[in-house]
LOVO-941308 format. One line per field, with one value per atom (N, C-alpha, C): residue number from 1; residue in one letter; atom name; x, y, z. Coordinates in Angstrom, 1 decimal, m for minus. Example, Ala and Ser with C-alpha at 12.3 -4.5 7.8 and 13.67 -1.06 7.14 Angstrom:
// LOVO-941308
pos	[1 | 1 | 1 | 2 | 2 | 2];
code	[a | a | a | s | s | s];
site	[N | CA | C | N | CA | C];
u	[13.2 | 12.3 | 13.2 | 12.8 | 13.7 | 12.9];
v	[m5.7 | m4.5 | m3.3 | m2.2 | m1.1 | 0.0];
w	[7.8 | 7.8 | 7.8 | 7.1 | 7.1 | 7.9];
// end
This chain:
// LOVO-941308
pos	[1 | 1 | 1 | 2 | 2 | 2 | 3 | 3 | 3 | 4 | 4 | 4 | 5 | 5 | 5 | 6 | 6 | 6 | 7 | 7 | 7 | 8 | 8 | 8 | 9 | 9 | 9 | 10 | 10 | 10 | 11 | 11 | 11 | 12 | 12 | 12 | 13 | 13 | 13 | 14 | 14 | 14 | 15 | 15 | 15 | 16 | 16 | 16 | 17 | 17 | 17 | 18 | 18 | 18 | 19 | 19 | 19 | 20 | 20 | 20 | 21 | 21 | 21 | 22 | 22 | 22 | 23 | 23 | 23 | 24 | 24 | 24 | 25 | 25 | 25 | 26 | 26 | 26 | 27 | 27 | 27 | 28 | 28 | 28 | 29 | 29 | 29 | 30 | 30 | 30 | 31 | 31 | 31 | 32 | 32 | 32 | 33 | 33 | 33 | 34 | 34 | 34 | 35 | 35 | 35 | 36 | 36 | 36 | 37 | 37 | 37 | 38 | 38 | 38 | 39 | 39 | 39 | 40 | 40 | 40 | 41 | 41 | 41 | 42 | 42 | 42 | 43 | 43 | 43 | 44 | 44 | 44 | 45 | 45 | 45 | 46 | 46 | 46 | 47 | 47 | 47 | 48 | 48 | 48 | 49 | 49 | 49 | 50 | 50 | 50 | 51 | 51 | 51 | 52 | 52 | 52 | 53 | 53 | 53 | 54 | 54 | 54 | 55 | 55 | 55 | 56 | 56 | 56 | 57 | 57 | 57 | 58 | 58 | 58 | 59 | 59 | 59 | 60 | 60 | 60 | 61 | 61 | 61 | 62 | 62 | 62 | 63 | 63 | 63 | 64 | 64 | 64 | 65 | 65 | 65];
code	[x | x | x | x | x | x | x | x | x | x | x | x | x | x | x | x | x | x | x | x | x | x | x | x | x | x | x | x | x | x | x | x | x | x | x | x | x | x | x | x | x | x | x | x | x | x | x | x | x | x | x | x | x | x | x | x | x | x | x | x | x | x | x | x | x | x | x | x | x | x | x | x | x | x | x | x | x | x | x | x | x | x | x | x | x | x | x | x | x | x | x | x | x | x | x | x | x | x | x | x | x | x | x | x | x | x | x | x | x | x | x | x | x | x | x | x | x | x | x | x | x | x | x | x | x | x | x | x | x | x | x | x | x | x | x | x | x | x | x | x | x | x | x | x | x | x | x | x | x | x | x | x | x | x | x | x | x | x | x | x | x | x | x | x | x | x | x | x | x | x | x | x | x | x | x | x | x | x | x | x | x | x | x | x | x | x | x | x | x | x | x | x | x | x | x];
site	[N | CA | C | N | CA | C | N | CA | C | N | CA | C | N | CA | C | N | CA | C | N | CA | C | N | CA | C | N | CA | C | N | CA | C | N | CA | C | N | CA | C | N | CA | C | N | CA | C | N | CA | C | N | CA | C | N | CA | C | N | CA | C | N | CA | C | N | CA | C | N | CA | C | N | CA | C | N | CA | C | N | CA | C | N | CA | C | N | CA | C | N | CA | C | N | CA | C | N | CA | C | N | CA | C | N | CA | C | N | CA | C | N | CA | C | N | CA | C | N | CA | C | N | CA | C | N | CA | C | N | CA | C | N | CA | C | N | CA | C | N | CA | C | N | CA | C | N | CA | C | N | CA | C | N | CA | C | N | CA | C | N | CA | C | N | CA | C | N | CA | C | N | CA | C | N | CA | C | N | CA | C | N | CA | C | N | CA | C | N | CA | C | N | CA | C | N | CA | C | N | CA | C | N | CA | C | N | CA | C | N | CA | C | N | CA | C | N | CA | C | N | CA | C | N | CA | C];
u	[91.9 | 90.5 | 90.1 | 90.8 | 90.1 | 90.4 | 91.6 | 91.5 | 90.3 | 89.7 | 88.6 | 87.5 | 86.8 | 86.0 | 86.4 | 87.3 | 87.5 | 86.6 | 87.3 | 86.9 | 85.4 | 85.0 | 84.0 | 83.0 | 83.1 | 82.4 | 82.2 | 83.6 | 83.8 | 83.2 | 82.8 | 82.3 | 83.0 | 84.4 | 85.5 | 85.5 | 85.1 | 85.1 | 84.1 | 84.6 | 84.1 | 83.0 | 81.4 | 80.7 | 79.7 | 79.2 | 78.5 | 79.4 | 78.7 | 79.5 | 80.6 | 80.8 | 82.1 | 83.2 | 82.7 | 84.0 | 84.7 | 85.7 | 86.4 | 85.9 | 85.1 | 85.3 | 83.7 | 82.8 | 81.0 | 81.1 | 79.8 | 79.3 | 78.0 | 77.5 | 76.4 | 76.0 | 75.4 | 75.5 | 73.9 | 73.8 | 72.8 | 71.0 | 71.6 | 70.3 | 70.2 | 70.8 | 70.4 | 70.1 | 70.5 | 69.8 | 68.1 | 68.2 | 66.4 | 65.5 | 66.6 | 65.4 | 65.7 | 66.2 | 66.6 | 65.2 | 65.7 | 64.6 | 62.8 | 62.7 | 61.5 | 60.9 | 62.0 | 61.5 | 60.9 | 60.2 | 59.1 | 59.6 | 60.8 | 61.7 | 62.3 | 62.6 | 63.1 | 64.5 | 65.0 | 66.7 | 67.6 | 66.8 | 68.3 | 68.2 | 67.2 | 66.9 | 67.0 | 67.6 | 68.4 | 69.5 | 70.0 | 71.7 | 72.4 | 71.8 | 71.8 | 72.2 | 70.6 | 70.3 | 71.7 | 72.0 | 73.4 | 74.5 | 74.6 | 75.9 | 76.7 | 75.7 | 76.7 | 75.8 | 76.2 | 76.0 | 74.1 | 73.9 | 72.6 | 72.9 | 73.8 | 73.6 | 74.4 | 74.6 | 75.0 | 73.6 | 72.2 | 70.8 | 70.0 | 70.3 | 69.5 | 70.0 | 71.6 | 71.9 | 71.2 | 71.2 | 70.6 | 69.5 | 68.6 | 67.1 | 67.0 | 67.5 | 67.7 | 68.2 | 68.8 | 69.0 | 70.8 | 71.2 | 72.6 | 74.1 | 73.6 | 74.7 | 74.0 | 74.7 | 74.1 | 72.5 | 73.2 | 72.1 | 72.0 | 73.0 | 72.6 | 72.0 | 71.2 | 70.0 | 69.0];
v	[3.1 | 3.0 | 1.7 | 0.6 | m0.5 | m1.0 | 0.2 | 0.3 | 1.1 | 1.9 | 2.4 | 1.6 | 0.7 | m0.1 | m1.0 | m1.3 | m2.7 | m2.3 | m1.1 | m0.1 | m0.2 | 0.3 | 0.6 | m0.7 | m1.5 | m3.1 | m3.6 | m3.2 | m4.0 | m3.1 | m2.0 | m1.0 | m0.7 | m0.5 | 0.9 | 2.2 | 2.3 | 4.1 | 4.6 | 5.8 | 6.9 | 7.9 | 7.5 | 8.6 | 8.9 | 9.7 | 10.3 | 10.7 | 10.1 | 10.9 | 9.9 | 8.8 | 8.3 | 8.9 | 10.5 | 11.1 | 11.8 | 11.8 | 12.7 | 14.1 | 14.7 | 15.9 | 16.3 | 15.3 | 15.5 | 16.3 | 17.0 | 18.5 | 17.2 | 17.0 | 16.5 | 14.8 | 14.4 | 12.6 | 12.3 | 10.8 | 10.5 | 10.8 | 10.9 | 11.4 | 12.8 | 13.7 | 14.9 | 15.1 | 14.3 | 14.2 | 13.9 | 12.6 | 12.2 | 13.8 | 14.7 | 15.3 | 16.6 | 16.8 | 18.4 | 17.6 | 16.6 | 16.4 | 16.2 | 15.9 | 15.5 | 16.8 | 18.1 | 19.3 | 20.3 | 21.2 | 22.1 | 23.4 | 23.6 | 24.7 | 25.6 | 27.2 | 27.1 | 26.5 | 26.9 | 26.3 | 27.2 | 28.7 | 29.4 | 28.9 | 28.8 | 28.4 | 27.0 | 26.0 | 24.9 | 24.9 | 25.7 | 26.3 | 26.5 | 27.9 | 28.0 | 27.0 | 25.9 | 25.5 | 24.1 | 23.9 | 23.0 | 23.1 | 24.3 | 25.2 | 24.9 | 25.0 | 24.9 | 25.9 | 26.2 | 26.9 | 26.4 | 26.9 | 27.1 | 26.0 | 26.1 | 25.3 | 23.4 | 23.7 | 22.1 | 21.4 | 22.2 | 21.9 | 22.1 | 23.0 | 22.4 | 21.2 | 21.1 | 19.6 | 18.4 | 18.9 | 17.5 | 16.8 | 18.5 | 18.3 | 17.8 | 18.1 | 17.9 | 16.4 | 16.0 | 14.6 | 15.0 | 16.2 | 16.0 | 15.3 | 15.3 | 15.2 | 14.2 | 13.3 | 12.5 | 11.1 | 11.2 | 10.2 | 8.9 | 8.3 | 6.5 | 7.0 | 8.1 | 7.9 | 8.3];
w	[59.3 | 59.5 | 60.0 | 59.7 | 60.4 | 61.6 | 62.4 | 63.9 | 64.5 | 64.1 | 64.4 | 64.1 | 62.9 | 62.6 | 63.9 | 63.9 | 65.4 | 66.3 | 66.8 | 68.0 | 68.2 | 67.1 | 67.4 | 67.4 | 66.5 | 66.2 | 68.2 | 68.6 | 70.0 | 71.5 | 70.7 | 72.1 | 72.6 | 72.2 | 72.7 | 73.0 | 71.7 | 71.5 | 72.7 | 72.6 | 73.6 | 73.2 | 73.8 | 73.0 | 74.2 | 74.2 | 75.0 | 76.4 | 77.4 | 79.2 | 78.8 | 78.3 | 78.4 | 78.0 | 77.3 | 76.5 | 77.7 | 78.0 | 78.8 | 78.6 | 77.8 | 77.7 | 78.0 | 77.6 | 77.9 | 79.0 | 79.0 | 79.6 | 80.4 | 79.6 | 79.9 | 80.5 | 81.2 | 80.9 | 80.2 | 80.2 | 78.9 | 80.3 | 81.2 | 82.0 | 81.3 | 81.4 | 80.7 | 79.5 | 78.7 | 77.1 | 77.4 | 77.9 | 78.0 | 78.8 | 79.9 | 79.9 | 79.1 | 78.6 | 77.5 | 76.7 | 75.9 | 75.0 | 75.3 | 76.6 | 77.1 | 77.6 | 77.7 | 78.2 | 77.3 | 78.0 | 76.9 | 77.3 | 77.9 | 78.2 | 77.1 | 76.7 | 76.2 | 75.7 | 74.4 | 74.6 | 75.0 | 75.5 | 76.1 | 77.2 | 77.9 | 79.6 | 79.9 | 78.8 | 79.3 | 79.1 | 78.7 | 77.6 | 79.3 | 80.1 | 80.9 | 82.4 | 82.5 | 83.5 | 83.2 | 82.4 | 82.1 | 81.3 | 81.8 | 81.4 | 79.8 | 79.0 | 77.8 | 76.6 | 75.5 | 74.5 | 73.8 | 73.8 | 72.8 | 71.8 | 70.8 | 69.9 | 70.1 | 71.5 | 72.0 | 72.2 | 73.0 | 73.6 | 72.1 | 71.0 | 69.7 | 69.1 | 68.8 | 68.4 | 69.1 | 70.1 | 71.0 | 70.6 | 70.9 | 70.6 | 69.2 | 67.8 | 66.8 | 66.3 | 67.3 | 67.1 | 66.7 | 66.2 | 65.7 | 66.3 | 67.7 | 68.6 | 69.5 | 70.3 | 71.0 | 70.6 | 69.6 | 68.2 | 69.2 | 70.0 | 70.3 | 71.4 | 72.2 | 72.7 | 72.4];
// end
């Protein structure tokens, strides 16, 4: 654990588009959230699951923006 405490204290770690694996970058967070769309018709318009565009909106996933 206090390799990851380091990590993270130093701005290592990988979170958001920095993860190898992100669908999305932090421009598409500000506008999912800023949009009055539904959430299947942004699920769609950036290709990922429904419940990836509610976490968002919900704050569950992508919290440091």
């Amino acid at each position: 654990m206090d390799n990851y405490e380091d990590c993270v204290s130093k701005g290592r770690h990988t979170r958001g588009e920095r993860s190898g694996r992100a669908k999305l970058k932090d421009c598409d967070i500000i506008e999912i959230r800023n949009s009055v769309q539904k959430v299947s018709v942004l699920s769609k318009k950036y290709n990922v699951c429904v419940a990836t565009i509610s976490n968002v909106i919900k704050r569950k996933t992508w919290v440091h923006i």
